[in-house]
N, C-alpha and C positions, 0 to 999 in steps of 0.2 A: 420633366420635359422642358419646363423654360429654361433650366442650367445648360441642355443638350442644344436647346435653339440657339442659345445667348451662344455659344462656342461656334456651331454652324454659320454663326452670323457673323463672326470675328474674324472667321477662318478667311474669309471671304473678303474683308476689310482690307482698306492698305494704310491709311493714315489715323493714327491714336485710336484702331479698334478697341484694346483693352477696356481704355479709360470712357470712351464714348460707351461702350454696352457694359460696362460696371455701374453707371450712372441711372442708365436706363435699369438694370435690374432693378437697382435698388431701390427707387420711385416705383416699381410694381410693387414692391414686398410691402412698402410702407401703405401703400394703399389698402391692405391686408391685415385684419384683426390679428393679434400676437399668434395666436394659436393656429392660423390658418396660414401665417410665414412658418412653423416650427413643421407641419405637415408637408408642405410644399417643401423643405429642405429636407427632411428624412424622408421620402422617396425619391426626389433625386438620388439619393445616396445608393437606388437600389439598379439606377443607371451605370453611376462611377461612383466609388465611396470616395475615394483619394481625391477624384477634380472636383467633386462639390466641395468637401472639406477644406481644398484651397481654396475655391472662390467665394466660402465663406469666409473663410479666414480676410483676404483681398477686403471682402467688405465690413468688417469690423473693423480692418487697419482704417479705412474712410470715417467710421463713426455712424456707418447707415446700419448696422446691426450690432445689437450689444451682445457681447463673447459669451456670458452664461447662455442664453437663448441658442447661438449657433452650436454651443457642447453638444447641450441638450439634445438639438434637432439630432444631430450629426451621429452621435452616439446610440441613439434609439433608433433609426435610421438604419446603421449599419448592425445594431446587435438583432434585428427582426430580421434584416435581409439574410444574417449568417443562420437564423433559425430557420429559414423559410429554407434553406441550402441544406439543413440537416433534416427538415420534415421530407424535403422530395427523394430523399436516400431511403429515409424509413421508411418510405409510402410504395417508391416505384425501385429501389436498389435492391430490396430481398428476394422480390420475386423474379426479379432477374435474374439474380443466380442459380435460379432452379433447372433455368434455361442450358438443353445438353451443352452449346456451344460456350455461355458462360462459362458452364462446369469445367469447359475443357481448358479457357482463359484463367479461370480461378477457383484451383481447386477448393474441394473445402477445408483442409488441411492449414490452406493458405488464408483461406477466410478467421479460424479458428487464433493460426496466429496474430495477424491484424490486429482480432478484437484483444485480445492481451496485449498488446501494444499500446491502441489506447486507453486502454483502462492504465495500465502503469506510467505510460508516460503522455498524459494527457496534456499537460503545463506545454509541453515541447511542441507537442501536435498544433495544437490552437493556437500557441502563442505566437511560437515562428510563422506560421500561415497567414497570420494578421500581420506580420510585418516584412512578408515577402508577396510584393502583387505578383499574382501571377499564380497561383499555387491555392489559393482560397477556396475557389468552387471546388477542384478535387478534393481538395483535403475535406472542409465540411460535406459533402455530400458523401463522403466514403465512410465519415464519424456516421450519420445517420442510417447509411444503409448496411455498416458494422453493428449495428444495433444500440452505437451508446446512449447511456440512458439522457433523456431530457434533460432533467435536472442536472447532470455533472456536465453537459456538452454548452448550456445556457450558463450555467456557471463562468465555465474558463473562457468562453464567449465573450460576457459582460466584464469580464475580469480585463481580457484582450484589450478590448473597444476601449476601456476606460484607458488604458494605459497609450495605445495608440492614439488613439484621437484628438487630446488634449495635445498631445507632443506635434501634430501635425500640423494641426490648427494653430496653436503658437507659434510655432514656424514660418506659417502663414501669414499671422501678422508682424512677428518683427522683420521678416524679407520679402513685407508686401512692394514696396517699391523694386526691388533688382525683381522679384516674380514678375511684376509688369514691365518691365523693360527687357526681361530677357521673350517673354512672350512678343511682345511689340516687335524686336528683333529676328525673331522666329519663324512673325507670318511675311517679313520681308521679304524673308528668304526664295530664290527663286529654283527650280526644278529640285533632283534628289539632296540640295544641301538641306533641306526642310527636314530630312526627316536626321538630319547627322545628331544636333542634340539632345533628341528623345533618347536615340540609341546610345547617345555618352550616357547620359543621365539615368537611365537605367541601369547601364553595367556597372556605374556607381555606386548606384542605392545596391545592386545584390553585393558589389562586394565589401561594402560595409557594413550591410543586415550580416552576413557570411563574416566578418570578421568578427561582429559582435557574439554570433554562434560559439566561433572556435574559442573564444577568450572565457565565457561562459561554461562550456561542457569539455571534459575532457573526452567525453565518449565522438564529441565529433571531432576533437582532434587526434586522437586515436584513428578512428577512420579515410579522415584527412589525408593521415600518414600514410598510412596504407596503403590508400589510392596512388599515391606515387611513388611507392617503393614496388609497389607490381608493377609498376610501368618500365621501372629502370631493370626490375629481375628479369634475366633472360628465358630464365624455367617458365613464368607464365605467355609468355608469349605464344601468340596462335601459333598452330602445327603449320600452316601455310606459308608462313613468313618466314619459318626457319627451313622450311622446302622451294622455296623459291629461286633462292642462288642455284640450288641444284639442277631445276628442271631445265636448262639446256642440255645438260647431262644426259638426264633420262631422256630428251626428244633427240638426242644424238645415239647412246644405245638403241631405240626404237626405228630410227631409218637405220641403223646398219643391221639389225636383226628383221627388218620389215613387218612390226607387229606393235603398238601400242600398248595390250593388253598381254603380250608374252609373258610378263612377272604372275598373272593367275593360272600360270603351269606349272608352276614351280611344283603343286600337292595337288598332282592327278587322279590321286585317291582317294579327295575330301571332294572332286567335283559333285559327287553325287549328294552329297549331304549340305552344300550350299554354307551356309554360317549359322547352321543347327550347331548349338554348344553340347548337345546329351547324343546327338549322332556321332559329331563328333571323337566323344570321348568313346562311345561303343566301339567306331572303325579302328581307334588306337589297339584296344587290348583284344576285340573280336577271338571269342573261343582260345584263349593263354590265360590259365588263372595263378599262373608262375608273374606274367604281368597284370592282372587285379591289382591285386594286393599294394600294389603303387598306385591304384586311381582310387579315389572317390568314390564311393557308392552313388549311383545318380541315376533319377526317372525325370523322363518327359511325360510332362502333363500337355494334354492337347487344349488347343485354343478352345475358350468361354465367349467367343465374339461371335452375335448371330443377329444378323440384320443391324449387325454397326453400336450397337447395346449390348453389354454384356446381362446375363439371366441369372439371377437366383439358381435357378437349379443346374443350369452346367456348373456353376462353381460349386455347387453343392455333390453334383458329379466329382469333381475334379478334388472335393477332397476326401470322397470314397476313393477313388484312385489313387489319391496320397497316405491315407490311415492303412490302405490296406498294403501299399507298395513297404510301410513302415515296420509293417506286421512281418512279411515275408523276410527283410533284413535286419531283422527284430532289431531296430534302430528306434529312439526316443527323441526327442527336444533334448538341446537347440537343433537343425536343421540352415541352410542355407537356401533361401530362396529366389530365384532372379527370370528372367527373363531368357526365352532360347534363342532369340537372334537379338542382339545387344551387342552394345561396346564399350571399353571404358568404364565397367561398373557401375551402367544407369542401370536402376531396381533391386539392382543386387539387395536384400537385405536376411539378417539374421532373427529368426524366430523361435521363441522361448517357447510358444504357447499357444495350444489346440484355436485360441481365440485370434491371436495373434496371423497362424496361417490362414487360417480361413478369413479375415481383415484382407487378407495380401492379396488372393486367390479372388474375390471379390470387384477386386482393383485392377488388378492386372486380367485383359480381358484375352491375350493374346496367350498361344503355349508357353509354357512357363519349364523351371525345372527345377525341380526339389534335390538336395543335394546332402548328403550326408556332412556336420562340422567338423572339420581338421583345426582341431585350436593352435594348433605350431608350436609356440607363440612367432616364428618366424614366419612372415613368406615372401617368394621370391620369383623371379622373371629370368629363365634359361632361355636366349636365342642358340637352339642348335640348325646345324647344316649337317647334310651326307648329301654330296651329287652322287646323280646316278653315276653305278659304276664305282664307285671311291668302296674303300672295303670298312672302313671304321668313317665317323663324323667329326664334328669338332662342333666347340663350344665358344661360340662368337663374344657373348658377354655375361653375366651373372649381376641380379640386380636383386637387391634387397629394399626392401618394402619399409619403412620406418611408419608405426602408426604414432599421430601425432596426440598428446594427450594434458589437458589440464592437472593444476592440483588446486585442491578446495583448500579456502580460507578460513573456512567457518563463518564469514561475513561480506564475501560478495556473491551472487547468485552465476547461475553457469553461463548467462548472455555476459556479465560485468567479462568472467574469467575468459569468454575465448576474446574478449576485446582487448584484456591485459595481457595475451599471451604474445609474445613476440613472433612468430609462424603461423598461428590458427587466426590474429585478426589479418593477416594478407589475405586469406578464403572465408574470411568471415561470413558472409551471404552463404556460402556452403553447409555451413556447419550450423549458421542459427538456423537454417530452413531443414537439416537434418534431425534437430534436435530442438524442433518448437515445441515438442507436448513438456520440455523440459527446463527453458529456462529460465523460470521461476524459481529454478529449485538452489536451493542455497548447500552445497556437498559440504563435510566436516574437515576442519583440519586435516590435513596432512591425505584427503581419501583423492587418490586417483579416478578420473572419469575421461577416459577411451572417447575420442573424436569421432574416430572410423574404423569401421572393421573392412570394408572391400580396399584391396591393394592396388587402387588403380589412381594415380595424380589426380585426374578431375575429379574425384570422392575426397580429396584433401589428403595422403599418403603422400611420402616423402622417398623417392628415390636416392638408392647411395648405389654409387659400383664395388662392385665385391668381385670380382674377377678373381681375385686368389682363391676362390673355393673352387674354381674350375681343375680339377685333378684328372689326371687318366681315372682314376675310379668312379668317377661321376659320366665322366664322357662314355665309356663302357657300359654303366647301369643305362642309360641316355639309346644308346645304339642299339641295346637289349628288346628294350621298351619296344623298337619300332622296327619290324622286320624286312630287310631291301627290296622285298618285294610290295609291299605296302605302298608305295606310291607318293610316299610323304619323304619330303627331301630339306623342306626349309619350316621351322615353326617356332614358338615361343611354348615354352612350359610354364605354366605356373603350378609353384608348388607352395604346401605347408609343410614346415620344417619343425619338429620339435626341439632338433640338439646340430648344428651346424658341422659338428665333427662329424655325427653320424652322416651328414649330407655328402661329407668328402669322402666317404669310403662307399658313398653310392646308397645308404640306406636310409632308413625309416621317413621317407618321405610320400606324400601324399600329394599327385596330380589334381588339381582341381579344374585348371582347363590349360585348351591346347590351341594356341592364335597361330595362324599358317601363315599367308602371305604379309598381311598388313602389319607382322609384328615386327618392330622397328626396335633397334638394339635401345632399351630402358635407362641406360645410365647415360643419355643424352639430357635425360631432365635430373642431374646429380646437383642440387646447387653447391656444392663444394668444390665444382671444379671451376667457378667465376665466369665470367660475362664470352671472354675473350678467347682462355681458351677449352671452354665448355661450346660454345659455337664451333671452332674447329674442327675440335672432335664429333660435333652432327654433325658438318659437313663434308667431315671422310670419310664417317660412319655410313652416311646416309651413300653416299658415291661410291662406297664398296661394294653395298649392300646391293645397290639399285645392277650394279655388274652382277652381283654372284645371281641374282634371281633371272637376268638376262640368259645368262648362260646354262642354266640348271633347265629355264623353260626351254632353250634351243634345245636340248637335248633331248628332252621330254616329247619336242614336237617331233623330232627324228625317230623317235621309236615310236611316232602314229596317233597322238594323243593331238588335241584338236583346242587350243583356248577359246575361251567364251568370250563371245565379241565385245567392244564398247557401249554397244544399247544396251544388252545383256547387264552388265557390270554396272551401266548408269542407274539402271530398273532397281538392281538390287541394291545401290545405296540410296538409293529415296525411298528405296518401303523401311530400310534399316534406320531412317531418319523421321518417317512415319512414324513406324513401332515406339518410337524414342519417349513422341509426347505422350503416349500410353501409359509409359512404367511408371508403377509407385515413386516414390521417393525412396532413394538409394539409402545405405545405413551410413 
């Protein structure tokens, strides 16, 4: 408290503050048995580590304290305050998690990985945090309420401090004079220029701690990279920003058609099923098992959500309703699991194992749909159209699905490999959070290990256009599929493909689902088409598109059918945004 006064009192001075209340401190300390100055500086320390540390330093340069003694203080001071920062995690950080709304903040998935985090890379954790202000109290009270053990967290603590503090304090004293003259300078200072050199002098210190980082790990400059190479790829860029040139378009479509919402006419026959994925697929093939045979086998399991808490026993319902749905299509593992109103492959994941489903079923507290596996190994994205009236369809674009995948070293573990992968570290966050129970794991020579199985970009999948597979024989199979009276004019297919040729002559492929309005032509996200004219192409794409659904809905409203207002549409995408933070974690 007297280091916090002596500054309080400086701040406030105009003429040689420094040097006048460095003076005065040091006349208190000395009045002070050795042991009772070494006390009074390590708890300062638990005010500011850093400004005690200078102005001990400040007063060693004078000779009113000897530098072992201020270590000492200084170093025990800060290594008790970082412990006292990991006991109140241990103490009050677990039981918080217990907390629904924690739960819902962090899950435990997320918790599990953490603590493998810091158990392997401990040295990184502690050590960076002690020499980046600003980060300390998160990082140690996160180590304690992760559960790290005492002894390893006190460890790299002390280890820290020793290393910090001696460097600081040195510093201290051989730029005790410009320290006091830039301070003296400082409080001259008159209205917001006061605060201009903290704020240089910080963005200093981080981007030198920050350089010393990158020079040190390759894993942060690996990530470094990264960060800036998604920035300049145009494929990551938000959906809104590559729609935005466009939307004078669509507000110009909309006053001449006089409707906002007319493109949710376009599939007046999915009005009733909303963005059910397993109703969906039923309205498609409804009583034709001439068209089965191209979908999926697929059940809806009803919502496990009762009173905002999911139950033990509706999931335990739900997978009596799944073993026995399994039974009737005498169908086995694997299975495909996801969510019924979803998008972009949040939850979607792949299930090997009676333990595994019911894991998922557990978790997932909303209707769900259990789906028979189509291994492909292709799959792909059909935007087909038929306006009403037209006697055959067409087929807008054809989009293959690239799963992205590691190869084992025999010597770096599966976090090193997606960090050395040239595509998988751009989504890196993606994939180590897909694959935390895993990467510890060190795969052998030469073995292949699979990123993602759901074929959707935000799951890490790779977009190419394949438009040449589009043949009359596919557009045929395509117009079969879905009857003129059906009600459905505009949509996306996704299919699993075993054999590409077979796909061109319209055969052996498997629907796994069926995207109606919001399916935007896929090979907009191709990165092989480059920055320049990969954007052109969305923005002709998107401006044709946004016409053809204008005009399929006018028509649609001519023959008596009725679009679902803006409220309506607002409603259903913030429960579909809702639902979102619900789902498990995607594959």
């Amino acid at each position: 408290m007297l280091l916090a006064h002596t500054l309080l009192q400086a701040a406030g001075s105009a003429a040689g503050p420094v040097e006048r209340h460095l003076t005065e401190l040091a006349a208190s300390l000395q009045a002070w048995p050795e042991a009772v100055r070494g006390v009074v500086l390590a708890v300062a320390t638990f005010i500011s580590e850093d400004l005690t540390t200078i102005f001990a330093g400040l007063l060693v340069a004078r000779g009113k304290l000897d530098f072992t003694s201020a270590l000492i203080a200084c170093t025990a001071g800060i290594w008790v305050g970082d412990g006292g920062l990991w006991a109140l995690g241990r103490l009050f950080g677990r039981p918080a998690l217990r907390l629904p709304l924690m739960r819902r903040w962090i899950p435990p998935e997320s918790v599990a990985r953490a603590e493998r985090w810091f158990a392997h890379r401990g040295l990184r954790v502690v050590i960076v945090s002690r020499f980046l202000p600003g980060s300390r109290v998160a990082a140690f009270f996160t180590a304690g309420m992760l559960g790290a053990r005492a002894s390893w967290f006190l460890g790299w603590a002390l280890l820290a401090a020793l290393v910090w503090t001696p460097m600081l304090l040195g510093a201290a004293v051989i730029a005790a004079p410009q320290i006091e003259q830039g301070i003296s300078n400082l409080l001259q200072l008159q209205g917001g220029w006061r605060f201009v050199a903290p704020v240089l002098s910080f963005v200093v210190l981080v981007c030198v701690l920050r350089g010393l980082e990158l020079a040190s790990d390759w894993r942060a400059r690996r990530l470094w990279r990264a960060k800036w190479v998604r920035r300049l790829r145009w494929e990551f860029w938000p959906r809104w920003l590559l729609c935005a040139p466009c939307l004078p378009w669509y507000l110009l479509l909309a006053a001449r058609h006089r409707s906002l919402t007319l493109p949710a006419l376009a599939n007046p026959g999915l009005q009733a099923h909303e963005d059910s994925k397993a109703l969906v697929l039923q309205a498609l093939v409804a009583g034709r098992a001439e068209a089965q045979v191209f979908v999926a086998r697929t059940c809806r399991l009803q919502t496990a959500l009762d009173g905002g808490t999911p139950e033990a026993a509706a999931a335990e319902a739900r997978w009596l309703d799944l073993s026995a749905w399994m039974a009737r299509e005498a169908l086995d593992f694997p299975l495909v699991l996801k969510p019924d109103v979803g998008r972009r492959g949040h939850g979607a994941r792949l299930v090997s194992t009676e333990a595994e489903a019911r894991s998922y079923l557990r978790a997932m507290p909303f209707a769900a749909v259990a789906q028979e596996y189509a291994p492909g190994p292709h799959e792909l994205g059909i935007v087909w159209v038929r306006a009403p009236g037209e006697a055959q369809g067409r087929i807008l674009s054809v989009t293959e699905k690239v799963f992205p995948e590691v190869v084992g070293d025999g010597e770096h573990d599966l976090h090193d490999l997606i960090l050395l992968h040239p595509r998988a570290v751009l989504q890196h966050r993606l994939f180590l959070r897909g694959h935390a129970e895993q990467l510890d794991w060190i795969p052998g020579l030469g073995a292949q290990v699979p990123l993602v199985t759901a074929g959707h970009d935000s799951q890490g999948a790779i977009f190419k256009d394949d438009t040449r597979l589009a043949g009359d024989a596919l557009r045929a199979r395509l117009d079969a599929l879905v009857p003129p009276d059906a009600g459905l004019c505009l949509g996306r297919f996704e299919l699993r493909v075993p054999d590409l040729a077979a796909l061109q002559r319209g055969e052996g492929f498997r629907i796994v689902e069926f995207g109606s309005v919001a399916a935007e032509a896929t090979p907009l996200d191709d990165p092989q088409l480059g920055p320049w004219r990969g954007l052109r192409l969305a923005w002709r794409t998107l401006i044709a598109q946004w016409r053809l659904l204008f005009e399929i809905g006018a028509a649609n409203r001519a023959a008596g059918h009725r679009a679902a207002g803006a409220g309506t549409l607002w409603r259903r995408w913030r429960e579909s945004r809702r639902l979102r933070k619900w789902h498990p974690p995607a594959d």
